[in-house]
KELUM-147922 format. One record per residue (C-alpha): x, y, z; residue in one letter; residue number from 0. Coordinates in Angstrom, 2 decimals. Example, Ala and Ser with C-alpha at 12.3 -4.5 7.8 and 13.67 -1.06 7.14 Angstrom:
2
rec x->12.30; y->-4.50; z->7.80; rest->a; nr->0
rec x->13.67; y->-1.06; z->7.14; rest->s; nr->1
***
This chain:
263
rec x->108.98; y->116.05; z->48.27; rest->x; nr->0
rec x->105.62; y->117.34; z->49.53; rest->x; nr->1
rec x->105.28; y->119.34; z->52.54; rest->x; nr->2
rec x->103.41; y->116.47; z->54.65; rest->x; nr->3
rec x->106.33; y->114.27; z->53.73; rest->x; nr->4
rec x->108.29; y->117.20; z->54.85; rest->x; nr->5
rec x->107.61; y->117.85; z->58.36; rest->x; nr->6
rec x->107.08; y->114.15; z->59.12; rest->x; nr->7
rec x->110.92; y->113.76; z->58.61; rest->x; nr->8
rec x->111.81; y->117.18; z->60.62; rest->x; nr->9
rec x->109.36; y->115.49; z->63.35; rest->x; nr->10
rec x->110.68; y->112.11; z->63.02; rest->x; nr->11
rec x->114.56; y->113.57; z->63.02; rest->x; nr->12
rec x->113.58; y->116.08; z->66.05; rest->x; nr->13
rec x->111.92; y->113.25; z->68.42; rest->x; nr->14
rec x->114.57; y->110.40; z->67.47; rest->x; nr->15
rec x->117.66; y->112.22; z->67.76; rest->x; nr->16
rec x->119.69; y->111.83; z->71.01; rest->x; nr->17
rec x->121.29; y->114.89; z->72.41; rest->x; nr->18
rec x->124.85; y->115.59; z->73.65; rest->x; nr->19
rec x->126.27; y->117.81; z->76.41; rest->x; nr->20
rec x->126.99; y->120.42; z->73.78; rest->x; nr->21
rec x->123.93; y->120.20; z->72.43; rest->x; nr->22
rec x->122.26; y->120.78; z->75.58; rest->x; nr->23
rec x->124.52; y->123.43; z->76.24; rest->x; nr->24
rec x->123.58; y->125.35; z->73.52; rest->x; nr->25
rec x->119.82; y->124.99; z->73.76; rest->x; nr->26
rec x->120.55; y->126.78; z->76.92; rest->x; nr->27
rec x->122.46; y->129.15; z->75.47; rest->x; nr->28
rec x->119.48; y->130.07; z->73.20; rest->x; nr->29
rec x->117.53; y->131.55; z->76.46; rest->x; nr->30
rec x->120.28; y->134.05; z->77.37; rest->x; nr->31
rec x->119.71; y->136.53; z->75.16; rest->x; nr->32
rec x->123.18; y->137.79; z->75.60; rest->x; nr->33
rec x->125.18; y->134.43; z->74.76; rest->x; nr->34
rec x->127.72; y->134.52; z->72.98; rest->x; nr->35
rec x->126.86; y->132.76; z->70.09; rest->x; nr->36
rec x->125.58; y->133.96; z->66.70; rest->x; nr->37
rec x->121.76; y->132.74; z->65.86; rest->x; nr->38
rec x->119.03; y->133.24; z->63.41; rest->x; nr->39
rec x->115.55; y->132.84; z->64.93; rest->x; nr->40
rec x->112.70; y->132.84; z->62.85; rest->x; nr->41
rec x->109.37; y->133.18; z->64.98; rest->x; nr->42
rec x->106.14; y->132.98; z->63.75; rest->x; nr->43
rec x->102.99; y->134.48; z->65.60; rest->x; nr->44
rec x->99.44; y->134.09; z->64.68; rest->x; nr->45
rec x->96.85; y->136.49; z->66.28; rest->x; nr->46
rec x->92.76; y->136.85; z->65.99; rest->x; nr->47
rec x->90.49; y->138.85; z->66.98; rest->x; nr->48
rec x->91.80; y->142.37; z->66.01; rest->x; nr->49
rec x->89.03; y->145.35; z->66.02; rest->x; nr->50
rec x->85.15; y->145.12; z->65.41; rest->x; nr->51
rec x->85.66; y->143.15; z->62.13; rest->x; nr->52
rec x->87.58; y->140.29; z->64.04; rest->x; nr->53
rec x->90.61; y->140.68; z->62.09; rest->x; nr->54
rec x->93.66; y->138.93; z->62.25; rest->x; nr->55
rec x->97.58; y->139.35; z->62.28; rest->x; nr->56
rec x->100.25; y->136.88; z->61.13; rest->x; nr->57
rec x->104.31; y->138.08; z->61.76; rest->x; nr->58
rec x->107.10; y->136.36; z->60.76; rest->x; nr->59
rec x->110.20; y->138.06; z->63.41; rest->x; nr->60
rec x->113.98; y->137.36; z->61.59; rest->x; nr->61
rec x->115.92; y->138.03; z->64.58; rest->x; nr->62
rec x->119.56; y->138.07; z->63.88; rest->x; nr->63
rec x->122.02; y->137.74; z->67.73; rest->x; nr->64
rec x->125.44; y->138.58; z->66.72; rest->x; nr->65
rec x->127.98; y->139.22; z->69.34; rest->x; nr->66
rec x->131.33; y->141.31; z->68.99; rest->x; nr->67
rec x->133.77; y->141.05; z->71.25; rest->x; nr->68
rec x->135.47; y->144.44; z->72.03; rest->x; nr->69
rec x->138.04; y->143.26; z->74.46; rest->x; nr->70
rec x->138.83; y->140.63; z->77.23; rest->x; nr->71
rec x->135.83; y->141.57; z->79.35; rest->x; nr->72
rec x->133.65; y->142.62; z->77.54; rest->x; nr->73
rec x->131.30; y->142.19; z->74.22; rest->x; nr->74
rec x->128.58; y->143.74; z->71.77; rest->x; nr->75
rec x->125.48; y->141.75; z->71.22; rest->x; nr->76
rec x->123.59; y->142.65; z->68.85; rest->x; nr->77
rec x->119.67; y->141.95; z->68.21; rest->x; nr->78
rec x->117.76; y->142.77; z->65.51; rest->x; nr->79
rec x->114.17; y->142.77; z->64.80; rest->x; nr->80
rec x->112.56; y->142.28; z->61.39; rest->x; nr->81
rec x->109.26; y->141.89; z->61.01; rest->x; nr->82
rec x->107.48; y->140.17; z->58.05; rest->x; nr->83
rec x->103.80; y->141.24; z->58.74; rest->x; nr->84
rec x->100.31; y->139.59; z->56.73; rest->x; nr->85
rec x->96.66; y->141.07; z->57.94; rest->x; nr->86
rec x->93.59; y->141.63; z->57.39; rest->x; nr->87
rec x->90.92; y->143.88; z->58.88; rest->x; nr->88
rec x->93.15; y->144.87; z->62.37; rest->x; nr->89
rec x->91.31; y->148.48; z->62.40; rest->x; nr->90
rec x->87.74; y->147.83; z->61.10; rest->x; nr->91
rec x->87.35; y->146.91; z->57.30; rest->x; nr->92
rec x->90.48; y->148.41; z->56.61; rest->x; nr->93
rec x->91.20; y->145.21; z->54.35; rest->x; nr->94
rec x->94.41; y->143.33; z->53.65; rest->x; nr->95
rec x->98.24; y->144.63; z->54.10; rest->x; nr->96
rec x->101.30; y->142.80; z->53.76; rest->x; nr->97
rec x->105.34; y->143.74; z->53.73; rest->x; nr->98
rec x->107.80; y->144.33; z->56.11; rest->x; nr->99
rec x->107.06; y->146.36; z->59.76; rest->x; nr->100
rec x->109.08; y->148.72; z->61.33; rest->x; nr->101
rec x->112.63; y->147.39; z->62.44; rest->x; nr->102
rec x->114.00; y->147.24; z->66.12; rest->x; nr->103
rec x->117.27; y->147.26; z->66.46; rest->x; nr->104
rec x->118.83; y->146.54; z->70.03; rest->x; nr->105
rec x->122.71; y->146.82; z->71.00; rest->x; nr->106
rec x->123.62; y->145.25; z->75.07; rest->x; nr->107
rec x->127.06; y->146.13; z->76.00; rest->x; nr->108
rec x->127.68; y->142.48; z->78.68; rest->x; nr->109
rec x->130.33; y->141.56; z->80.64; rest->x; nr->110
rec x->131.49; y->138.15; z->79.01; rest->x; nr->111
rec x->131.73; y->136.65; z->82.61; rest->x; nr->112
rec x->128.60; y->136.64; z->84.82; rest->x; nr->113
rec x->128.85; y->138.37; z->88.48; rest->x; nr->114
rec x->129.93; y->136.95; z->91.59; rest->x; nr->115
rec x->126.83; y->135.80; z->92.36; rest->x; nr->116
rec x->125.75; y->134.28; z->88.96; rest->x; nr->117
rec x->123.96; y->137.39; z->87.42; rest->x; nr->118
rec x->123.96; y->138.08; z->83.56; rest->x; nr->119
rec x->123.35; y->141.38; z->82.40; rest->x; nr->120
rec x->123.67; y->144.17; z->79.39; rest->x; nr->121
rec x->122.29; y->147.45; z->78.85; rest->x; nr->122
rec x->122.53; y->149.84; z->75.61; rest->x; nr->123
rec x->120.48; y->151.34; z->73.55; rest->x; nr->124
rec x->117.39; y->150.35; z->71.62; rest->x; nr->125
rec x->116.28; y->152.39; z->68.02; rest->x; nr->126
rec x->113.04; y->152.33; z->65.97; rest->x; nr->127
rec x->113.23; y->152.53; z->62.51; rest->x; nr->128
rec x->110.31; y->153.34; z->60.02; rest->x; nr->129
rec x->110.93; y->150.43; z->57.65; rest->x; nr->130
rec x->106.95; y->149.53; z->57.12; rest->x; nr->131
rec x->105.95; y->149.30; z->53.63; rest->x; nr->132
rec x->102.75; y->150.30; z->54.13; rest->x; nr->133
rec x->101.08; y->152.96; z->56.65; rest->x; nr->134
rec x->99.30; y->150.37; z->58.55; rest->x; nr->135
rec x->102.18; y->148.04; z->59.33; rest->x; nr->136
rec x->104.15; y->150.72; z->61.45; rest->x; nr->137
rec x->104.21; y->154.12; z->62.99; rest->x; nr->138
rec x->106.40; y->156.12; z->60.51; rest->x; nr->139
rec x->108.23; y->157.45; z->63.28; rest->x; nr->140
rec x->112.05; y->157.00; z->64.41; rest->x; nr->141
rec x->112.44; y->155.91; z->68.11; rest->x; nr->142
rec x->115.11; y->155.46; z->70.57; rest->x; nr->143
rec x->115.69; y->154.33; z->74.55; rest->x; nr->144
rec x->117.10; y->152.26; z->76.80; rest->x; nr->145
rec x->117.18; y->148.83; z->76.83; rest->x; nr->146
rec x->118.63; y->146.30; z->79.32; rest->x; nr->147
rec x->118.40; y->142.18; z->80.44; rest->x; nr->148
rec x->119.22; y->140.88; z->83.34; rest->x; nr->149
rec x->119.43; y->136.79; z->84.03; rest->x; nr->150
rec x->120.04; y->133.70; z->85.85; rest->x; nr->151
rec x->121.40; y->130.49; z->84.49; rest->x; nr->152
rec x->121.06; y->127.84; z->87.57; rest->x; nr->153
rec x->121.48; y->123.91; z->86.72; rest->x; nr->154
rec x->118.89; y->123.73; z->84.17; rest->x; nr->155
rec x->117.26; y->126.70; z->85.02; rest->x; nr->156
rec x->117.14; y->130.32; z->83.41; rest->x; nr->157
rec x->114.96; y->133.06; z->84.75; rest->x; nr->158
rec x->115.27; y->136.83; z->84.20; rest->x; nr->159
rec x->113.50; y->139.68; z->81.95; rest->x; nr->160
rec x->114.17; y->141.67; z->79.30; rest->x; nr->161
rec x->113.19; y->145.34; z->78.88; rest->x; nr->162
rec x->113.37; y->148.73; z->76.98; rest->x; nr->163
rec x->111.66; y->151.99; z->76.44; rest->x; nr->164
rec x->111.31; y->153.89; z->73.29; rest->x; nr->165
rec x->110.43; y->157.26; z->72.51; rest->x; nr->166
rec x->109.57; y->158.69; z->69.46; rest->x; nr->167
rec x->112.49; y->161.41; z->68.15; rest->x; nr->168
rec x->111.43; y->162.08; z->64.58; rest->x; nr->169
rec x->109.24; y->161.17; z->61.80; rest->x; nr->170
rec x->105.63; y->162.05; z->60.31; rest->x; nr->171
rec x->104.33; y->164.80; z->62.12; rest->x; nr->172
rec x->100.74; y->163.66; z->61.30; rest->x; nr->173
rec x->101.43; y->160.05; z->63.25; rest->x; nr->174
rec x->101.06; y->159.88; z->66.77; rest->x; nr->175
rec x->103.58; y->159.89; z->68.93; rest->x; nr->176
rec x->105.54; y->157.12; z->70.46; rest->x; nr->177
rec x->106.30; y->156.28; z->73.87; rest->x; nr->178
rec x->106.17; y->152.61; z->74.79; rest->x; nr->179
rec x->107.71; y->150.25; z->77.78; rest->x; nr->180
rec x->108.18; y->146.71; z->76.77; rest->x; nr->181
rec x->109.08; y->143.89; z->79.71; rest->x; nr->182
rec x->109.47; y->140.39; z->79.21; rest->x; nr->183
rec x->110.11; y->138.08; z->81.57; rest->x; nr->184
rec x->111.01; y->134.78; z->81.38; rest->x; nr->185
rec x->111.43; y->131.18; z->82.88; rest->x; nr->186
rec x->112.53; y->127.99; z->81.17; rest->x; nr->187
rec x->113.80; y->124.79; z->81.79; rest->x; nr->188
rec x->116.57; y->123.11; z->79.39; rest->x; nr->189
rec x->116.61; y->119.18; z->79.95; rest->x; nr->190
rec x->119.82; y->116.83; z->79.08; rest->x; nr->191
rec x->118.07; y->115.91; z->75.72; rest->x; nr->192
rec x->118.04; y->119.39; z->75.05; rest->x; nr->193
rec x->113.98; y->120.24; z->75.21; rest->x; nr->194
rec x->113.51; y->123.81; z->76.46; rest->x; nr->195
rec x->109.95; y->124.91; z->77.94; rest->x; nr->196
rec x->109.76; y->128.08; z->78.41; rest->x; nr->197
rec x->107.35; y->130.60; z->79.83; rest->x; nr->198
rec x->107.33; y->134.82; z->79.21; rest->x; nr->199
rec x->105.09; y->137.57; z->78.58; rest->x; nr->200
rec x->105.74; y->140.19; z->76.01; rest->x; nr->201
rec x->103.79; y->143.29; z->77.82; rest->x; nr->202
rec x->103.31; y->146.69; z->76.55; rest->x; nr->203
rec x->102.43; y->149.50; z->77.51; rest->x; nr->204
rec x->101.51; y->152.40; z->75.75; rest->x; nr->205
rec x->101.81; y->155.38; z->77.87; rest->x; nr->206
rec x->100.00; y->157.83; z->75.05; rest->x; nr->207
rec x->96.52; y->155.39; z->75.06; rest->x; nr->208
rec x->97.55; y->154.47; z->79.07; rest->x; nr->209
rec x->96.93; y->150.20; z->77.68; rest->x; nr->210
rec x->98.64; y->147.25; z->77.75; rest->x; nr->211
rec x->99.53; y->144.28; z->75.73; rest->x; nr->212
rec x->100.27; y->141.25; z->77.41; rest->x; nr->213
rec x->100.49; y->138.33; z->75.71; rest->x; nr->214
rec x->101.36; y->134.99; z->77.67; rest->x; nr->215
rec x->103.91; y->132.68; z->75.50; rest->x; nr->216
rec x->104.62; y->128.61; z->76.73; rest->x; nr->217
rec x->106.63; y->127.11; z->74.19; rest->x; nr->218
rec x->108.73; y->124.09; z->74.06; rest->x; nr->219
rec x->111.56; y->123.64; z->72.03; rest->x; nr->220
rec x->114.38; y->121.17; z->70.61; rest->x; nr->221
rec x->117.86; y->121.62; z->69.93; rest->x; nr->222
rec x->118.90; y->118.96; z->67.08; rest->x; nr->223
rec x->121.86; y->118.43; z->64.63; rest->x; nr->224
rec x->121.53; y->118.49; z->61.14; rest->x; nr->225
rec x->124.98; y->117.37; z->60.04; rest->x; nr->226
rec x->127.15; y->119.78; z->61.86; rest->x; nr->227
rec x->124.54; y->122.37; z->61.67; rest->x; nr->228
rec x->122.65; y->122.87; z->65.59; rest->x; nr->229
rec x->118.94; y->124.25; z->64.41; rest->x; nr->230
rec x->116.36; y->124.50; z->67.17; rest->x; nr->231
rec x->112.40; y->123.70; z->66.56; rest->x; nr->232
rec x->109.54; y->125.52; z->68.73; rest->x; nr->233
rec x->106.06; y->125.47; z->69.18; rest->x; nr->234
rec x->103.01; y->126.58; z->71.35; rest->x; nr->235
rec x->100.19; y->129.26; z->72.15; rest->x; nr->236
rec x->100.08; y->131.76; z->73.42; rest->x; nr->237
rec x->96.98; y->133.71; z->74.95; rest->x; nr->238
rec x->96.26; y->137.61; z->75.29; rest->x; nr->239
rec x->95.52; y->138.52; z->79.00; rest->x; nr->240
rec x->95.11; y->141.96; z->78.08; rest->x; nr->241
rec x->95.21; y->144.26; z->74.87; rest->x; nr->242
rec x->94.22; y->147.39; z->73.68; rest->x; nr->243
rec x->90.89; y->148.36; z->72.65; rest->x; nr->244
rec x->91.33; y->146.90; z->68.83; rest->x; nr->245
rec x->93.86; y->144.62; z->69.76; rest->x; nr->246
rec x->94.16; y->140.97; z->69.32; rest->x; nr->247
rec x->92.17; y->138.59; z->71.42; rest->x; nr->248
rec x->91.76; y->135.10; z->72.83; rest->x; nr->249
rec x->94.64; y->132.42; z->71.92; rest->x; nr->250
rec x->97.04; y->132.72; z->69.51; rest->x; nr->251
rec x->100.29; y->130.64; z->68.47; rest->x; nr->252
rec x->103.48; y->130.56; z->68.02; rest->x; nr->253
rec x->106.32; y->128.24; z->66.23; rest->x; nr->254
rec x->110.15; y->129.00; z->65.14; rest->x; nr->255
rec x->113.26; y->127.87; z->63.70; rest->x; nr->256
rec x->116.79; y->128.99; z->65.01; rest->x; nr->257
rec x->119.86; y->128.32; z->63.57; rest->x; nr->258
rec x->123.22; y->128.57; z->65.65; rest->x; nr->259
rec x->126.51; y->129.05; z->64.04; rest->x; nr->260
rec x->128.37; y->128.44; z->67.31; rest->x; nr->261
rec x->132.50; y->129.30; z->67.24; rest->x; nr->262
***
């Protein structure tokens, strides 16, 4: 089977297939990003723009959510970050690099039950690790901070952010250092066919260059069955309202996969 032939039938399957309550359900699940449900997300950015040479940036994120529960109240989620990183010319003509970045990994300690008045929430502790293959696709340092989300699931309706800070502890002494904030908020809307649109920035800011990053995200997603197996499509741009001096400019985009192993 070709690859046109391909994504006509994920298209045709995706737009044709009614949803159930528990499939809704779990597309909302997907934007609490401390649910209690296992899920492999695989995002895809494209970015132009990068430097004087106009480079670009293409990153595949494989972003394993597995929760632990550690007793009655209370569970582990953790969130890992691996990024799968092709570009060309990002600092000048500093040619072509591919391989993997360096990996985030993310632990929230959550309540399994949300507050009295609805909130979700987790906090623990996010780590850098130099995994990059190449000098140019990370910092060669090892980071840690804080990290913490805090949420609202109303009706169809979840709104919230998502935050951490990480400093650099050890690593090449000839790198810079690190010390960066990351926020993300985000708004989405999960329907009874199980489409999610969703809105969120991914800002930055580097407190050693005083810049940010701030890439605006709308993408809209759908939650379909594959046999017994619940995978999730997405799609859409994204634009860069502010970057660093040779960072990525202009619009972008963005499309994914998930697949949910719910229990």
């Amino acid at each position: 089977m070709n690859p046109k032939s391909l994504l006509f039938m994920i298209a045709a399957t995706v737009l044709a297939s009614p949803a159930t309550a528990e499939e809704a359900d779990l597309a909302k699940q997907l934007s609490n990003p401390v649910a209690s449900l296992i899920s492999v997300p695989f995002q895809f950015n494209h970015d132009n723009g990068y430097g004087p040479a106009g480079g670009h940036k293409s990153v595949l994120n494989i972003q394993p959510v597995i929760p632990f529960s550690i007793n009655e109240d209370w569970n582990v989620i953790s969130r890992t970050v691996v990024p799968v990183v092709s570009q060309s010319d990002i600092t000048g003509n500093s040619g072509s690099q591919a391989g993997i970045g360096d990996i985030v990994q993310s632990f929230f300690f959550s309540p399994k039950q949300p507050t009295a008045g609805g909130l979700i929430w987790g906090v623990g502790p996010a780590i850098l690790l130099p995994t990059a293959t190449d000098p140019l696709l990370g910092g060669e340092k090892w980071g840690l901070g804080p990290t913490a989300v805090l949420l609202k699931q109303e009706g169809p309706w979840t709104y919230g952010a998502l935050g951490n800070h990480i400093w650099s502890v050890a690593g090449n002494s000839g790198r810079r250092d690190i010390s960066s904030t990351f926020l993300q908020p985000f708004i989405s809307y999960t329907t009874k066919d199980a489409w999610t649109f969703a809105l969120d920035t991914e800002s930055t800011y580097d407190w050693k260059s005083q810049e940010w990053s701030v890439p605006i995200n709308f993408t809209v997603s759908k939650l379909v069955m594959f046999g017994k197996q619940p995978v999730s499509f997405s799609g859409g741009p994204r634009y860069w309202a502010a970057s660093h001096e040779h960072g990525p400019d202009g619009w972008g985009f963005r499309a994914g996969i998930s697949l949910l192993f719910p229990k």
